[in-house]
py3Dmol code that shows the C-alpha trace and the ligand (Angstrom):
import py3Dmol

protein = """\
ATOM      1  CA  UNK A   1      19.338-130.581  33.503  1.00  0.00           C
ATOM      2  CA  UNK A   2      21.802-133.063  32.825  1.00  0.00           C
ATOM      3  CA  UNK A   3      19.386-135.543  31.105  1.00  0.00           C
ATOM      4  CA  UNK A   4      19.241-132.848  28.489  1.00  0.00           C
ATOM      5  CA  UNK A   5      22.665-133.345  27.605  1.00  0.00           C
ATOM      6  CA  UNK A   6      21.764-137.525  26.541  1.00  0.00           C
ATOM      7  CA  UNK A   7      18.594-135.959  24.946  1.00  0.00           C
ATOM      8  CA  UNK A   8      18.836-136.638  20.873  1.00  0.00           C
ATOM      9  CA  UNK A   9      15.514-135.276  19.868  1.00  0.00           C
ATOM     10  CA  UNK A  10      15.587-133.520  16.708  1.00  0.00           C
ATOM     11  CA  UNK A  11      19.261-135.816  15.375  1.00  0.00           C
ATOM     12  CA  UNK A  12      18.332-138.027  12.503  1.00  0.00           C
ATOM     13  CA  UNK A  13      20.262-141.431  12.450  1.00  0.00           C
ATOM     14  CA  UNK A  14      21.446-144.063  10.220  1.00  0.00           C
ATOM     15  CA  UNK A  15      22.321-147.495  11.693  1.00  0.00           C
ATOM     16  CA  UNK A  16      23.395-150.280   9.610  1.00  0.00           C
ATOM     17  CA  UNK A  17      22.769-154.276  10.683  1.00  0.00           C
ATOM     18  CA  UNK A  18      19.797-152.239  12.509  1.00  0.00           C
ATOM     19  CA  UNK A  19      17.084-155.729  11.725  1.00  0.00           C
ATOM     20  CA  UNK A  20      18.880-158.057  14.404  1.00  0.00           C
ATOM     21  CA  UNK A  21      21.259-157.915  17.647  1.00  0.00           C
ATOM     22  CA  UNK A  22      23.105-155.295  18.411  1.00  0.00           C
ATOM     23  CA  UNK A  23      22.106-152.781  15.496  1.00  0.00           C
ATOM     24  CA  UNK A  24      18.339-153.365  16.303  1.00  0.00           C
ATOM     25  CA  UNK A  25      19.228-152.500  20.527  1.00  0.00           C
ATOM     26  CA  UNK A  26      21.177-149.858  18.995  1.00  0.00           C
ATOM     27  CA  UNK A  27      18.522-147.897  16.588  1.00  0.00           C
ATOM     28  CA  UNK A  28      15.648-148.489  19.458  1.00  0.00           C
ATOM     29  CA  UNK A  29      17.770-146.818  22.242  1.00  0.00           C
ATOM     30  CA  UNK A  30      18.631-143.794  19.511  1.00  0.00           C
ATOM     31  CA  UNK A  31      14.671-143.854  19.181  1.00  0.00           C
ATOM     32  CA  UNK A  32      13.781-143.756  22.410  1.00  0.00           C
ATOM     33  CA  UNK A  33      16.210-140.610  23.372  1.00  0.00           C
ATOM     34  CA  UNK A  34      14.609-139.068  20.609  1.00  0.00           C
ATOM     35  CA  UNK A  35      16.162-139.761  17.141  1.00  0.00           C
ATOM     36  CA  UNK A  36      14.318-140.373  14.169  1.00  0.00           C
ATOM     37  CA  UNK A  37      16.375-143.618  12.724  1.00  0.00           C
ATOM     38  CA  UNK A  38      16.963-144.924   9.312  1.00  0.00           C
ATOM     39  CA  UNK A  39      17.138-149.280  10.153  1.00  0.00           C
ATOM     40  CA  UNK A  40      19.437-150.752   7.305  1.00  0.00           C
ATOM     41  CA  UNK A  41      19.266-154.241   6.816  1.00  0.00           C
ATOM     42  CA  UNK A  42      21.141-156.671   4.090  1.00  0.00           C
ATOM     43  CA  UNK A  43      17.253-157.316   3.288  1.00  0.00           C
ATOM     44  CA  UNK A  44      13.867-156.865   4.544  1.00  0.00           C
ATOM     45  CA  UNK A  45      14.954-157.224   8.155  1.00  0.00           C
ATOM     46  CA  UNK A  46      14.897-154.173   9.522  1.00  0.00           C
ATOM     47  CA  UNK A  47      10.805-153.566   9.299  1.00  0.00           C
ATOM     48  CA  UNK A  48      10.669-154.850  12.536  1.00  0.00           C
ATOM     49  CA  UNK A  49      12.402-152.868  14.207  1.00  0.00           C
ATOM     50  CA  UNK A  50      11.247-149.343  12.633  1.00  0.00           C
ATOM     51  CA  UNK A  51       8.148-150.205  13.021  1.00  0.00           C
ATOM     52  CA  UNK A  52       9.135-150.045  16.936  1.00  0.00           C
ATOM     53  CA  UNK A  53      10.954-146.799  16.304  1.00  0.00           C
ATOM     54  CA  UNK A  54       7.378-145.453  14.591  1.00  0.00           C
ATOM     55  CA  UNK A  55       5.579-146.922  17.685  1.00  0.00           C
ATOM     56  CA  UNK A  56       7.621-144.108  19.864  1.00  0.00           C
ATOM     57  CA  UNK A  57       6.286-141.240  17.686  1.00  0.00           C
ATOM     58  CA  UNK A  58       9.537-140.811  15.592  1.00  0.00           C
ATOM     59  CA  UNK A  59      10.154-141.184  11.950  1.00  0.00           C
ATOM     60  CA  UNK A  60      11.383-144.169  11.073  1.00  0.00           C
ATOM     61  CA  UNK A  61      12.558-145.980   7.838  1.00  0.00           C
ATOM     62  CA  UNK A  62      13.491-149.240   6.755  1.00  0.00           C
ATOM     63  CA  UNK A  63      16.727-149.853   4.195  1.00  0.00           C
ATOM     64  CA  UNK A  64      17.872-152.784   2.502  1.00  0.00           C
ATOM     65  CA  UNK A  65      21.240-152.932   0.883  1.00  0.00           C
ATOM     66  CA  UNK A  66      24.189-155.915   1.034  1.00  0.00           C
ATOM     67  CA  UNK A  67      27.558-153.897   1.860  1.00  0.00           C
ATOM     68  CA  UNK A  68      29.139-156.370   0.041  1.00  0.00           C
ATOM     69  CA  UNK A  69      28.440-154.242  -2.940  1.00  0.00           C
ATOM     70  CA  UNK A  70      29.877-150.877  -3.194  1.00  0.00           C
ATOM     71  CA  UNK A  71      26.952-149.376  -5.715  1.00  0.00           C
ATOM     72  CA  UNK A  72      24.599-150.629  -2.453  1.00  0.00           C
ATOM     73  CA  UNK A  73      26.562-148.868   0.012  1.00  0.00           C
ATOM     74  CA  UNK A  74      27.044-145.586  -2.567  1.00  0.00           C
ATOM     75  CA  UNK A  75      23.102-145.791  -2.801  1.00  0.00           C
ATOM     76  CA  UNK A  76      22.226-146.196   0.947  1.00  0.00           C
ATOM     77  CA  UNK A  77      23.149-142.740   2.460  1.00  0.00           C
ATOM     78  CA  UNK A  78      21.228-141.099  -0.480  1.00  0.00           C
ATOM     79  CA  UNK A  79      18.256-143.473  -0.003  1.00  0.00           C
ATOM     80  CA  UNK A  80      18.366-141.978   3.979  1.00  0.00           C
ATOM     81  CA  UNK A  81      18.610-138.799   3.364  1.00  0.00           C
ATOM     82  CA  UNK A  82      16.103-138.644   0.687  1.00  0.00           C
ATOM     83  CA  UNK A  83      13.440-139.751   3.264  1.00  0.00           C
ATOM     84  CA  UNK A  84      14.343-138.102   6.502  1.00  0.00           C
ATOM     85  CA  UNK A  85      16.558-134.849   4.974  1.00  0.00           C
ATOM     86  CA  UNK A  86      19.445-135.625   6.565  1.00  0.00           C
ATOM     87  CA  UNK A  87      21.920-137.400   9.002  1.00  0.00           C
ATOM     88  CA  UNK A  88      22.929-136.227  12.085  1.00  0.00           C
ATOM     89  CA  UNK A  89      24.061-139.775  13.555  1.00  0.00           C
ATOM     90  CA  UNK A  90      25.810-142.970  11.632  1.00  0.00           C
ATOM     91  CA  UNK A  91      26.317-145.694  13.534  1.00  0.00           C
ATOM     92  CA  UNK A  92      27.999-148.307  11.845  1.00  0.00           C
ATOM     93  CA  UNK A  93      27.237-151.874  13.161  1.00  0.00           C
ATOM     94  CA  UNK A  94      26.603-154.014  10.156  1.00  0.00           C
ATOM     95  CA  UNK A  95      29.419-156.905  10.119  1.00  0.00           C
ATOM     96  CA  UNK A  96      29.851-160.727   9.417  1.00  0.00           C
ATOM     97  CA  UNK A  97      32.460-163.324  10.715  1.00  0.00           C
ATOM     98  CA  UNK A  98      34.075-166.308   8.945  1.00  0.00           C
ATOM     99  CA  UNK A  99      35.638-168.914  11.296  1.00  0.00           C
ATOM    100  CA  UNK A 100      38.437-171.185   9.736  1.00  0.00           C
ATOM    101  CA  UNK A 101      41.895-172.575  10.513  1.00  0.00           C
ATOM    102  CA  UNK A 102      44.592-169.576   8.710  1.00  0.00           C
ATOM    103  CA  UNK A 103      45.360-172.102   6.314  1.00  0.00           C
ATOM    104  CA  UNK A 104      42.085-173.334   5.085  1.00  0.00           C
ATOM    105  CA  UNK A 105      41.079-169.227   4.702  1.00  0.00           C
ATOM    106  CA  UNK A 106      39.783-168.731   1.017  1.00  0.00           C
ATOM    107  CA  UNK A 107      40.663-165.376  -0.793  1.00  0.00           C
ATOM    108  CA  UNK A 108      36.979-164.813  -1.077  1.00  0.00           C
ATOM    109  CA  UNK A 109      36.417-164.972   2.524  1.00  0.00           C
ATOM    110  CA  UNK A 110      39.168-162.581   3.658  1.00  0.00           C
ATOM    111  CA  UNK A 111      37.809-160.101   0.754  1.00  0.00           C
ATOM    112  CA  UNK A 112      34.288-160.788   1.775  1.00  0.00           C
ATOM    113  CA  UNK A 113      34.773-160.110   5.712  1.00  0.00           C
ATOM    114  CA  UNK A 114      36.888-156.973   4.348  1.00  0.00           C
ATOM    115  CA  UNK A 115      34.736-155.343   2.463  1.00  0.00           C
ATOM    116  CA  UNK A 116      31.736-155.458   4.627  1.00  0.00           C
ATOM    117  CA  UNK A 117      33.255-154.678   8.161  1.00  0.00           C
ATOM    118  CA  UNK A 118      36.261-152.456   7.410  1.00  0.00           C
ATOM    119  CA  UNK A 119      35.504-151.072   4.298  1.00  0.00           C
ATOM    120  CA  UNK A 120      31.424-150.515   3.896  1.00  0.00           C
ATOM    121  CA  UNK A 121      32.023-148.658   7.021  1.00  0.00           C
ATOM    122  CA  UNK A 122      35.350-146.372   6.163  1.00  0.00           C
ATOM    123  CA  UNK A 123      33.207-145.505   2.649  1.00  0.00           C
ATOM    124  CA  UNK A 124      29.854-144.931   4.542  1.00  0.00           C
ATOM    125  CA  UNK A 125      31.622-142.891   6.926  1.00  0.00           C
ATOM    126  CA  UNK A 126      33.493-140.865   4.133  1.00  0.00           C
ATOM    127  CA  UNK A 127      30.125-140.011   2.488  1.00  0.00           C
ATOM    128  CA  UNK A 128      28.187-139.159   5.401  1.00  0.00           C
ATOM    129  CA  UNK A 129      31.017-137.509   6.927  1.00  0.00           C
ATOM    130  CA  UNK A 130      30.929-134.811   3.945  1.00  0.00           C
ATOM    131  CA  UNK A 131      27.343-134.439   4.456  1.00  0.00           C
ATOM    132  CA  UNK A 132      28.138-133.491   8.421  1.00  0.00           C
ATOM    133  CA  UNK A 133      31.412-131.222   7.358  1.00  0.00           C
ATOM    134  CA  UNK A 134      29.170-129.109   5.487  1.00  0.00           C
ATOM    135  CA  UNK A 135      26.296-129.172   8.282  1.00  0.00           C
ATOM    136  CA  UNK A 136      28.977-128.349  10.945  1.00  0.00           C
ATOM    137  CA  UNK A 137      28.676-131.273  12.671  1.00  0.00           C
ATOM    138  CA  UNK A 138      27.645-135.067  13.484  1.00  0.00           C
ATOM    139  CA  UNK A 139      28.482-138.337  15.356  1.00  0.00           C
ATOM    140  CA  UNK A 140      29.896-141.509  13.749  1.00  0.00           C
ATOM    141  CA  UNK A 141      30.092-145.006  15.858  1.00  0.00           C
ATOM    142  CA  UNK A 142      31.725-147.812  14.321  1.00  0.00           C
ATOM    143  CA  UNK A 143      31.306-151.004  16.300  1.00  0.00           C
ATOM    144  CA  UNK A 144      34.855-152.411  16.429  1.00  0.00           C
ATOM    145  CA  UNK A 145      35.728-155.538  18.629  1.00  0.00           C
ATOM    146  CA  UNK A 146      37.608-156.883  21.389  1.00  0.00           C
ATOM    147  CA  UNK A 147      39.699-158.575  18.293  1.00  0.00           C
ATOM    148  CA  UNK A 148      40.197-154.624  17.666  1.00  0.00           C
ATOM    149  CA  UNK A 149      42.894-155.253  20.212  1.00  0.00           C
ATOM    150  CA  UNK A 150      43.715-159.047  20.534  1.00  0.00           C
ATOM    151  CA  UNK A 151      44.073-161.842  17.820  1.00  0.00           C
ATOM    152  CA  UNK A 152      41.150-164.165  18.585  1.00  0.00           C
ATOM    153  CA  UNK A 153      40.881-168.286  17.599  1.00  0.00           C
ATOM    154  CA  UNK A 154      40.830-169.064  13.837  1.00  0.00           C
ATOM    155  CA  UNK A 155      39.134-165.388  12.737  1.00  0.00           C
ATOM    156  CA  UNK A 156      41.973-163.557  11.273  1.00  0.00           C
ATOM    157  CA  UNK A 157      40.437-161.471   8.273  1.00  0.00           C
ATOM    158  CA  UNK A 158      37.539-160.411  11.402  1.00  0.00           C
ATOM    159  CA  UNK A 159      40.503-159.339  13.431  1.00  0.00           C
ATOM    160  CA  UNK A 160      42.264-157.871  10.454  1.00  0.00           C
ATOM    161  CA  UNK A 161      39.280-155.786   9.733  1.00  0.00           C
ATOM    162  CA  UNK A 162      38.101-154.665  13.463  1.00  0.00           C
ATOM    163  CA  UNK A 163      41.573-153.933  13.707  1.00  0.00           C
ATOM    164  CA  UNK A 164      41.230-151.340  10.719  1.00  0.00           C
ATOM    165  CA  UNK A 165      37.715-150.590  12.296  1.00  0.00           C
ATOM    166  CA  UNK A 166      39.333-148.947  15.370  1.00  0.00           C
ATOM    167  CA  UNK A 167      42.371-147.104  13.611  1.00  0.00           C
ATOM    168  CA  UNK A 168      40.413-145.511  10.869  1.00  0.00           C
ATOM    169  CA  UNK A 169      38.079-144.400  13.751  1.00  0.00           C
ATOM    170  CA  UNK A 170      40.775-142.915  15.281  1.00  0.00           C
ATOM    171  CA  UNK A 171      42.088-141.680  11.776  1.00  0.00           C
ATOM    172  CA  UNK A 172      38.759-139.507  10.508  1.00  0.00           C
ATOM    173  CA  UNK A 173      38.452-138.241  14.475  1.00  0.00           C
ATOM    174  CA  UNK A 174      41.774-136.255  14.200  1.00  0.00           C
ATOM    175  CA  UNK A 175      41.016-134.389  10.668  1.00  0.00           C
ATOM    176  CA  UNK A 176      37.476-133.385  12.182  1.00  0.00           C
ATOM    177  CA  UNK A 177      37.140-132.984  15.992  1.00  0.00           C
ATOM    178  CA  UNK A 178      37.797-128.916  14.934  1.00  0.00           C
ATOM    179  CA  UNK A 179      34.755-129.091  12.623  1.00  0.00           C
ATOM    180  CA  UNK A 180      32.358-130.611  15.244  1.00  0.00           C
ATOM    181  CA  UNK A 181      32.420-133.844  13.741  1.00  0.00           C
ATOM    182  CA  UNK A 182      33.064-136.799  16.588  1.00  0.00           C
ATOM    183  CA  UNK A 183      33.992-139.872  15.306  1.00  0.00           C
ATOM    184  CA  UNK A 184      34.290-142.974  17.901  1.00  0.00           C
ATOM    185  CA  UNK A 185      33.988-146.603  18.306  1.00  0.00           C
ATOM    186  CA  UNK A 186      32.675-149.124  21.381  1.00  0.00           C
ATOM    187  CA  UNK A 187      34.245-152.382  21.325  1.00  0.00           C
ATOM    188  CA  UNK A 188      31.997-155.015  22.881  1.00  0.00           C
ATOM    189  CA  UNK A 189      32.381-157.387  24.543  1.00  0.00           C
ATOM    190  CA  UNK A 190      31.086-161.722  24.297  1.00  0.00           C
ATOM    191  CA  UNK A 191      27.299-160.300  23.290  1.00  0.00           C
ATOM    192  CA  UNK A 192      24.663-162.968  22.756  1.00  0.00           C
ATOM    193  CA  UNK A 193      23.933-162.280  18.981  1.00  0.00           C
ATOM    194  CA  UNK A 194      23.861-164.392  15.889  1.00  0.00           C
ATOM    195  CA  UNK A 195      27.640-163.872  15.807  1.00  0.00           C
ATOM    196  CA  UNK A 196      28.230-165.314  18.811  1.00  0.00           C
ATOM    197  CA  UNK A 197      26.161-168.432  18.112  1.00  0.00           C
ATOM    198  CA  UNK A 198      28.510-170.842  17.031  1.00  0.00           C
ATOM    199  CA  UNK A 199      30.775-170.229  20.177  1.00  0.00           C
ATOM    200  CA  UNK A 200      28.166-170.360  22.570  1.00  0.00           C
ATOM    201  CA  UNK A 201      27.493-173.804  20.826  1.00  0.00           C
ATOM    202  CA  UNK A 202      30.678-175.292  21.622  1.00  0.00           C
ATOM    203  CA  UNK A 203      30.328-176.160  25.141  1.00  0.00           C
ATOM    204  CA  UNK A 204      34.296-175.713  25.562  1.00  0.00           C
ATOM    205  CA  UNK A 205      34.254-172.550  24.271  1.00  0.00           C
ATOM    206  CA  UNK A 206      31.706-170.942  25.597  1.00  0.00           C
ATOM    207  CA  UNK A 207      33.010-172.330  29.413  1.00  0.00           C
ATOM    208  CA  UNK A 208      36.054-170.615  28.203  1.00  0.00           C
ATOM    209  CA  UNK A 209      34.887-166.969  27.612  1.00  0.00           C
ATOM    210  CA  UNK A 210      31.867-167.335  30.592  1.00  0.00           C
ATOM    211  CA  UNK A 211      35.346-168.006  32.515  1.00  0.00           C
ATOM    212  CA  UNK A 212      37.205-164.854  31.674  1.00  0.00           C
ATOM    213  CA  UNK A 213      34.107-162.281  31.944  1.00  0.00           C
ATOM    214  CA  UNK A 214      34.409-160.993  35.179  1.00  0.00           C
ATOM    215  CA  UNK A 215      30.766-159.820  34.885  1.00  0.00           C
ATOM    216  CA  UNK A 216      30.342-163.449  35.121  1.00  0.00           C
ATOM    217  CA  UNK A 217      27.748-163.020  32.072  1.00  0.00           C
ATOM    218  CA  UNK A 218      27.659-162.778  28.635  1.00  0.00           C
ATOM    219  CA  UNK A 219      26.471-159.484  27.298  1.00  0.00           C
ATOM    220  CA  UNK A 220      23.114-158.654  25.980  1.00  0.00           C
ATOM    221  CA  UNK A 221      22.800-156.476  22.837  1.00  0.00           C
ATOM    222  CA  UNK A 222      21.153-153.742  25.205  1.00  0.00           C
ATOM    223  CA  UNK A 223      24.442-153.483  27.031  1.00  0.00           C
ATOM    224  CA  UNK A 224      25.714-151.843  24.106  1.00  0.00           C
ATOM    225  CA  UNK A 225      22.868-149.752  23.506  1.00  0.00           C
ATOM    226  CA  UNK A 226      23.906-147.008  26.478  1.00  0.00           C
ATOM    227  CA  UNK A 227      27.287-146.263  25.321  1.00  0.00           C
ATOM    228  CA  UNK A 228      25.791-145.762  22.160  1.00  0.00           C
ATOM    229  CA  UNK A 229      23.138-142.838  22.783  1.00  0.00           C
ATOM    230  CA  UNK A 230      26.037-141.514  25.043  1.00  0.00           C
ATOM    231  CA  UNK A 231      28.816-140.876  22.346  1.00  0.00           C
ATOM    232  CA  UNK A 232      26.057-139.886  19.642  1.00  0.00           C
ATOM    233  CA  UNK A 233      24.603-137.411  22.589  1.00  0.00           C
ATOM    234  CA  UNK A 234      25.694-133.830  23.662  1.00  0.00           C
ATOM    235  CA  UNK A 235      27.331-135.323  26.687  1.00  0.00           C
ATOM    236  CA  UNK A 236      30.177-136.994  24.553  1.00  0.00           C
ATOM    237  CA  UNK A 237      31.194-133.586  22.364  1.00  0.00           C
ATOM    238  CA  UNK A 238      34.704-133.769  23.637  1.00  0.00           C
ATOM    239  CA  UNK A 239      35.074-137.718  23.286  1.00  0.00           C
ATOM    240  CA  UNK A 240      36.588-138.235  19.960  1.00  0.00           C
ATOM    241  CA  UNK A 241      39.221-140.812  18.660  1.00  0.00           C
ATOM    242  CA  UNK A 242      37.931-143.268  21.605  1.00  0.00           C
ATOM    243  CA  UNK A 243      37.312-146.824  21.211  1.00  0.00           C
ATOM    244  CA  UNK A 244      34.846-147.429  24.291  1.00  0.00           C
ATOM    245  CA  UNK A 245      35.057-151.300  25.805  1.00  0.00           C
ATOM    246  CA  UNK A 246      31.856-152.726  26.949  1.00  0.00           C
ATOM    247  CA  UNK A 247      33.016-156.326  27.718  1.00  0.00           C
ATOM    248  CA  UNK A 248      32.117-156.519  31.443  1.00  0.00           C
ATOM    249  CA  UNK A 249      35.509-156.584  32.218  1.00  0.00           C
ATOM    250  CA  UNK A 250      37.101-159.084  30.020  1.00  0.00           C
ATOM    251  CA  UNK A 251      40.067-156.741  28.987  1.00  0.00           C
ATOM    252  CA  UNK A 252      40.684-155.261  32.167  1.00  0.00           C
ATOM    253  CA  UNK A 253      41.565-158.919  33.484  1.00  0.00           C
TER     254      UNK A 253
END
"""
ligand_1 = """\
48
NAP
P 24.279 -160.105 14.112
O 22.983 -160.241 14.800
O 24.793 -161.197 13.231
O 24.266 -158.745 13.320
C 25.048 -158.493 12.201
C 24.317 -157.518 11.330
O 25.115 -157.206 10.198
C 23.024 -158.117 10.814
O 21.996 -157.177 11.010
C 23.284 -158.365 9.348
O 22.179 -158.109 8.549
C 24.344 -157.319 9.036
N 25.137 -157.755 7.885
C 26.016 -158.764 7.819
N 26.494 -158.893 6.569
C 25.881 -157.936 5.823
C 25.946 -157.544 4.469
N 26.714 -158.170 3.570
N 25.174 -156.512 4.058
C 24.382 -155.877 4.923
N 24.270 -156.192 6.220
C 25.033 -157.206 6.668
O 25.448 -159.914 15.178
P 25.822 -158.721 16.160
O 26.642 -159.329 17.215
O 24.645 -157.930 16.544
O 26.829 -157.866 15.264
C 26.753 -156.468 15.142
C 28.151 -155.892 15.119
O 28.767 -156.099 16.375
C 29.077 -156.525 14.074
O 29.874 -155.534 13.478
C 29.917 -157.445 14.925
O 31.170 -157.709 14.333
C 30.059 -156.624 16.181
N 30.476 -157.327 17.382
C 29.706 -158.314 17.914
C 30.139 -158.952 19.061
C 29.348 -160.034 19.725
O 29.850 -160.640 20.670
N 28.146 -160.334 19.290
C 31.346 -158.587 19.652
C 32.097 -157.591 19.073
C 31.653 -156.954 17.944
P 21.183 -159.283 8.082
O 20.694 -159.917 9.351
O 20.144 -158.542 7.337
O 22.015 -160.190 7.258
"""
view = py3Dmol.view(width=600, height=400)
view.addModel(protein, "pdb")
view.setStyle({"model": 0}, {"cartoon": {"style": "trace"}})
view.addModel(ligand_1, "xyz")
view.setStyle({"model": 1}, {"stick": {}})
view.zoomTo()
view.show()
């Protein structure tokens, strides 16, 4: 049956930013095709939504750790596979944006936006990625951006890092496609999130984008949540190195 090849029953998964937007859409739809799913939130925020995952008859956990701090990211993976025994999936969602003029940019925000959205994931993938090396096998998502491949308005150090986001996906997916481990990323579109708030604020703006879409919508976080089960699923083993748009259009206009 076809089906069977989306099926992930029996995968454990780890999905950071898992208590809100896309990450929570993300860890129910991995739930619902069968994963058990370790939520990671910077706080308590991700009860909610394993509590969901539980509701479907998987095992479910909820993390805390702020991936501004390395010894929290270090401490995470171990945390997850100390309860569920291993990881089969990482999806790697978790990410911030600072909005300022170029000039008015502080160091500490360009470090900040950095370290949580290029580097938390390259060091959660490294660690995790050993883990699957030595199982034979595993899927990593990283959620880049469309600023993965264009500029964007007064966000450089966001663009900087989803720009890193899609070529260290890219990077990790050449040294092991041969040892089963995939590694790919889905860029999404203008997605109604907390992220998006402030530009769906600003009347201009959000005209603007509604403008370009030529779904003539902006996205929902379950738009995203497809592509996901697909790459982490057996019907994606010989997508690897792929940064997957799901932007209703925008960058095919
Ligand atoms: P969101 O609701 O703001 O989600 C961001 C998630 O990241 C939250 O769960 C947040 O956790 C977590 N996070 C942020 N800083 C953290 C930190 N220091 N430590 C731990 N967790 C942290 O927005 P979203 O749109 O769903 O964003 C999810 C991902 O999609 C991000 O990587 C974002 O860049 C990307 N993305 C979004 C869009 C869009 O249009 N919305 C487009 C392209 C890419 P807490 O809530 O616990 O703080």
């Amino acid at each position: 049956m076809a089906l069977d090849w989306f099926s992930l029953d029996g995968k454990v998964a780890l999905v950071t930013g898992a208590g809100t937007g896309i990450g929570a859409a993300i860890a129910k739809a991995l739930g619902r095709a069968g994963a058990d799913v370790a939520c990671h939130a910077r706080g308590d925020g991700a009860a909610e939504t394993s509590a969901e995952i539980r509701a479907l008859g998987r095992r479910s956990i909820a993390l805390s750790a702020d991936l501004s701090d390395r010894a929290a990211q270090d401490a995470l993976v171990g945390e997850a596979v100390g309860t569920l025994g291993r990881i089969d999936i990482l999806v790697n969602n978790a990410g911030m944006i600072r909005r300022a003029p170029a000039v008015d940019a502080t160091d500490e925000d360009w470090d900040l936006v950095l370290e949580v959205n290029l580097s938390a994931p390259f060091r959660l993938a490294r660690r995790v990625g050993k883990l699957m090396l030595a199982e034979g096998g595993g899927r990593i998502v990283n959620i880049a951006s469309l600023l993965s491949f264009q500029g964007g308005i007064l966000v450089p150090a966001y663009a900087a890092s989803k720009g890193g986001v899609a070529q260290f996906t890219k990077a990790l997916a050449n040294e092991w496609a041969s040892k089963g481990v995939n590694v790919n990323a889905i860029a999404p579109g203008y997605i109604a999130t907390n992220n998006t708030a402030a530009l769906r604020a600003d009347p201009t703006r959000s005209r603007q984008i509604l403008e370009r879409i030529p779904a003539g919508r902006w996205g929902e976080p379950d738009d995203i949540a497809g592509a996901a089960v697909f790459l982490c699923s057996d019907a994606a083993r010989y997508v690897t190195g792929h940064v997957l748009l799901v932007d209703g259009g925008w960058m095919a206009r």
